[in-house]
C-alpha positions as CSV (number, residue, x, y, z in Angstrom):
1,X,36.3,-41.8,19.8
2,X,35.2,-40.0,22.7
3,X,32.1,-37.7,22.5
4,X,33.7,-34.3,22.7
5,X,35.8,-33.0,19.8
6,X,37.8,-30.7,18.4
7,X,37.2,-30.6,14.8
8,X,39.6,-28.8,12.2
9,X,38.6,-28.0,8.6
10,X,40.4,-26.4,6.4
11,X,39.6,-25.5,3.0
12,X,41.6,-24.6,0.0
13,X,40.0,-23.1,-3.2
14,X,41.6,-22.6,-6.2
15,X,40.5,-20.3,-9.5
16,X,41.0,-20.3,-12.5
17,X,44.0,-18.5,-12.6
18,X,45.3,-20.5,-9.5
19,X,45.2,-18.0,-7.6
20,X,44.7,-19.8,-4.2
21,X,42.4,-19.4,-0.7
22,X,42.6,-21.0,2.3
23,X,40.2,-21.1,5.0
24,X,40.8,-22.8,8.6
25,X,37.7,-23.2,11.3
26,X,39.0,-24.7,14.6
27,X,35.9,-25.7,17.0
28,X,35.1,-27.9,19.6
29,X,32.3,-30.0,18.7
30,X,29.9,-33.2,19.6
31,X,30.5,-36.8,17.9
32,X,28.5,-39.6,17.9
33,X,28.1,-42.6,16.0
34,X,24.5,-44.0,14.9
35,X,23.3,-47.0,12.5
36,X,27.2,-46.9,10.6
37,X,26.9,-43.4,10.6
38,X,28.6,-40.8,12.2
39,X,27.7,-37.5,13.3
40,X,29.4,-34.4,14.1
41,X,27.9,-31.2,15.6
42,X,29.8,-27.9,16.2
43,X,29.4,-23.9,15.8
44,X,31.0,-21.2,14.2
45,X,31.1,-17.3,14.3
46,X,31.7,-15.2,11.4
47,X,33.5,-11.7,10.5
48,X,30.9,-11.4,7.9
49,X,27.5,-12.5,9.0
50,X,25.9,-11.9,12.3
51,X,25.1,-14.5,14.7
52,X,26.6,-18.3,14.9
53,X,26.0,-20.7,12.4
54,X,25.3,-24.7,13.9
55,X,26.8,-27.3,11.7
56,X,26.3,-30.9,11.4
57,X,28.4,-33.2,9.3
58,X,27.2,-36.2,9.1
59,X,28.7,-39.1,6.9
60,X,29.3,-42.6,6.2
61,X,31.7,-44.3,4.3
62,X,31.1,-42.9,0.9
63,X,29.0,-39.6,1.0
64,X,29.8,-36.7,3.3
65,X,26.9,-34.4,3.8
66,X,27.5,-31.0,5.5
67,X,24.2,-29.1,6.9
68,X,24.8,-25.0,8.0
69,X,21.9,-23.8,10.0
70,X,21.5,-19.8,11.2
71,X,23.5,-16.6,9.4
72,X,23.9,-19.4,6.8
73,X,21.7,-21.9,5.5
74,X,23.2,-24.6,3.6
75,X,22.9,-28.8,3.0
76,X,25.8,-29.5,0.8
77,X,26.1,-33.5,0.1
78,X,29.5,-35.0,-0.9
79,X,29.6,-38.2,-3.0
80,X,32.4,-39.3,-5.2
81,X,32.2,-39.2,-8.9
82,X,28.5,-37.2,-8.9
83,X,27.4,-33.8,-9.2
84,X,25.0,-32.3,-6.6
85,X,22.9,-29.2,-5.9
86,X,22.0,-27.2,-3.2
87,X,20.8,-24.4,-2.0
88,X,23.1,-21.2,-0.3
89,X,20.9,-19.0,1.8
90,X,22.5,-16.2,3.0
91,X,21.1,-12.9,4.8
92,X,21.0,-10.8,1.3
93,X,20.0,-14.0,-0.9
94,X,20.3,-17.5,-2.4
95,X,22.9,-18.9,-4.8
96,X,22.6,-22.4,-6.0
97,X,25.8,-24.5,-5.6
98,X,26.6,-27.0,-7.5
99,X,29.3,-29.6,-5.8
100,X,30.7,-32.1,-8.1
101,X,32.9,-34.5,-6.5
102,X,36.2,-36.2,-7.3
103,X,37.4,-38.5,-4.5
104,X,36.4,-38.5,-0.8
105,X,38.4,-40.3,1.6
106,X,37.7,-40.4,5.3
107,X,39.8,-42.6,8.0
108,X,38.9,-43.6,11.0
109,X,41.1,-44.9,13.9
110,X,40.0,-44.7,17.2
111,X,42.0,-41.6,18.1
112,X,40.7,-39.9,14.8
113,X,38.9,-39.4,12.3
114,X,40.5,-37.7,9.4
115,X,39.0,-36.8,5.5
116,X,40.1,-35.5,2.3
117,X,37.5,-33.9,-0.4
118,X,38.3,-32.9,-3.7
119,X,35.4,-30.8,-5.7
120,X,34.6,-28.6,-8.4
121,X,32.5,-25.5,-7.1
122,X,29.9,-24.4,-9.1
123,X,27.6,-21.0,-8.3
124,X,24.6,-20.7,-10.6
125,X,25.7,-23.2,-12.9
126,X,29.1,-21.3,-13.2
127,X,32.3,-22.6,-12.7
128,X,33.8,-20.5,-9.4
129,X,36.6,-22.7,-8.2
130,X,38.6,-26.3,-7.6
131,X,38.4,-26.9,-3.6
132,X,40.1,-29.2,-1.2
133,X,38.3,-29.9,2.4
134,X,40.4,-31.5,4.8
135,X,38.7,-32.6,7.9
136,X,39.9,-33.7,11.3
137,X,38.6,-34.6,14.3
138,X,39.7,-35.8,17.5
139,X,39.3,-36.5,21.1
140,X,39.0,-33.4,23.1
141,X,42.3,-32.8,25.6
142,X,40.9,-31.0,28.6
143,X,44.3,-31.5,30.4
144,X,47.1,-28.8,29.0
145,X,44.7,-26.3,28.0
146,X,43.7,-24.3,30.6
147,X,46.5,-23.0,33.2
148,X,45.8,-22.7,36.8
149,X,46.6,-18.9,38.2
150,X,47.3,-19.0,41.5
């Protein structure tokens, strides 16, 4: 994998009524690979929140941790079969997620990387929602992106 990325996530949260939400970030990104770990750095801008937020997922090959730092403050960890808790700082105040995890899959070929989670979403020790993440990343293409104006 080379160091520069594109990374796609897209997210799909379902309620109680299964009423359905998707959510799709596309960003070019950093990856490297340290002590059987790899790491993954990118930004985002939001409609919502002022300023960027830096991300950093960094995972191995059974827990998936994903750290927000700016308009957002977040370390959400992802580990199959347990139940974790973090802290969601936002600009007007804090919720407390609670992420349990079902199944986490990531695969890694030397093209791509590619991961499925499945979770129960907790806010305040409520019940909010059934997500899916899906996660891909891949070698950045420079070629066929940009078009020379003459």
């Amino acid at each position: 994998m080379t160091k520069d990325v594109m990374i796609t996530i897209r997210g799909v949260q379902t309620d109680r009524e299964q009423e359905k939400e998707t959510t799709e970030v596309v960003a070019r990104g950093t990856y490297y690979q340290k002590n059987g770990e790899h790491y993954i750095f990118y930004e985002e801008a939001s409609e919502d929140l002022p300023g960027a937020v830096k991300n950093r997922i960094r995972f191995t090959g059974d827990m998936l941790e994903l750290t927000k730092k700016g308009a957002v403050n977040t370390q959400m960890v992802f580990e199959e079969n347990r139940k974790t808790l973090s802290d969601y700082v936002l600009p007007f105040g804090r919720l407390q997620l609670g992420i349990a995890t079902r199944t986490l899959e990531m695969k890694e070929t030397d093209a791509c990387i590619s991961g499925m989670i499945h979770y129960t979403l907790e806010i305040n020790d409520e019940y909010l929602r059934d997500c899916t993440l899906h996660i891909e990343i891949r070698a950045a293409e420079l070629r066929g992106m940009f078009r020379v104006i003459p």
